[in-house]
DRENDO-1510 file (C-alpha; in Angstrom, 1 decimal, always signed):
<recs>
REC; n; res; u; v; w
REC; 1; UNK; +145.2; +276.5; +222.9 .
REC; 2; UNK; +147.4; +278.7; +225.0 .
REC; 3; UNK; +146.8; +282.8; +224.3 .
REC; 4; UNK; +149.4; +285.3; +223.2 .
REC; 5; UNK; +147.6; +288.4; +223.4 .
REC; 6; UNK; +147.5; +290.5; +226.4 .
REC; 7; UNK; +144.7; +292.6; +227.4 .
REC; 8; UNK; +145.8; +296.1; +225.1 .
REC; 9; UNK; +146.5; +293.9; +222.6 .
REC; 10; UNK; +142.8; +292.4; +222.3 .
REC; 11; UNK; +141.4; +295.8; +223.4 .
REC; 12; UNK; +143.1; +297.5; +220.3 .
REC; 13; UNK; +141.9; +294.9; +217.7 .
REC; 14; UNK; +138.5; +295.3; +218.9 .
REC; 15; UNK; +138.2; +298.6; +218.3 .
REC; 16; UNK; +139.9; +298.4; +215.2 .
REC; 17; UNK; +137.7; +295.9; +214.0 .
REC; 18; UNK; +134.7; +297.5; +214.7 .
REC; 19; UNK; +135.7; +300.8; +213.5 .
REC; 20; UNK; +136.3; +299.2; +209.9 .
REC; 21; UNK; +132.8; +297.3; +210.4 .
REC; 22; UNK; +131.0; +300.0; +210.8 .
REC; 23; UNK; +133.0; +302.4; +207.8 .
REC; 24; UNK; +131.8; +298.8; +206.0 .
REC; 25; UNK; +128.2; +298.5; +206.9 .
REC; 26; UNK; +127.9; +302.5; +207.0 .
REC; 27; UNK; +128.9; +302.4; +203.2 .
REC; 28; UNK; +132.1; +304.6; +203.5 .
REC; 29; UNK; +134.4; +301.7; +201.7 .
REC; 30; UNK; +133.2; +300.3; +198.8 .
REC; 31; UNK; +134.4; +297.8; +196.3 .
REC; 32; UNK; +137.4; +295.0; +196.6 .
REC; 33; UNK; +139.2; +297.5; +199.6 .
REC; 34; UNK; +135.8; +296.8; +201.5 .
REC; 35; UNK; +136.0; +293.7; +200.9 .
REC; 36; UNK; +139.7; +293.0; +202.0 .
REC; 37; UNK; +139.1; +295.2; +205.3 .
REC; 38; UNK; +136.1; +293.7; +206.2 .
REC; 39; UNK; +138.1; +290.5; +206.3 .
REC; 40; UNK; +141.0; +292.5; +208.4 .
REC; 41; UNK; +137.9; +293.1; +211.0 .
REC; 42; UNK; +136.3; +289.5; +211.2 .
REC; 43; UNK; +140.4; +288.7; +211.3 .
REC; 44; UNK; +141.1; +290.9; +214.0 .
REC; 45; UNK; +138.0; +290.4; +216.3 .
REC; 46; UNK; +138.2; +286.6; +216.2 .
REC; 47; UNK; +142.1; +287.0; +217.0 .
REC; 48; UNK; +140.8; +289.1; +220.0 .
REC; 49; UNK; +138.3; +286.8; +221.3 .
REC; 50; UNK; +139.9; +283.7; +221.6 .
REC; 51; UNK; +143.0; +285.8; +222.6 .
REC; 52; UNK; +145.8; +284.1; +220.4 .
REC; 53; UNK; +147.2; +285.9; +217.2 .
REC; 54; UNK; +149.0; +282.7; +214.7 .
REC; 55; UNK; +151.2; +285.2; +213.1 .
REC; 56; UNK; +153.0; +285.9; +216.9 .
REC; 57; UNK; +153.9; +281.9; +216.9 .
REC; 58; UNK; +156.7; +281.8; +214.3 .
REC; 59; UNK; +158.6; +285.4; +216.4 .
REC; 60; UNK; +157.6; +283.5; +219.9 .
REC; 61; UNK; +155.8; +287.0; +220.6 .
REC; 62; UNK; +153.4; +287.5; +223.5 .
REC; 63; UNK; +152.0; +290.2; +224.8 .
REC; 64; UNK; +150.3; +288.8; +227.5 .
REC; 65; UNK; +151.5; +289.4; +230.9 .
REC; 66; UNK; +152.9; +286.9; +233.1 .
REC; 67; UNK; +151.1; +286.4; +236.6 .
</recs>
């Protein structure tokens, strides 16, 4: 699998990720909007890590730099 996502890109999602898992685990969201963004932040971490995002495909985004 080739990657899409440059190194801002993944950066960004992490933090964003783990901010909303730790407003999750810390109790601060509650109910079905807890539910919904802890999904966002497993989303948006495992987009990061593997460094490909599925919904840049069908817009034939990157963000990755070419070297």
């Amino acid at each position: 699998m080739f990657q899409n996502m440059g190194v801002y890109d993944r950066l960004g999602r992490v933090i964003v990720g783990l901010v909303l898992g730790g407003l999750y685990f810390a109790g601060v969201l509650q109910g079905t909007v807890a539910i919904v963004l802890a999904v966002v932040a497993v989303v948006l971490i495992g987009t990061s890590a593997v460094g490909f995002c599925p919904a840049y495909l069908p817009f034939k985004f990157s963000t990755k730099t070419k070297s």
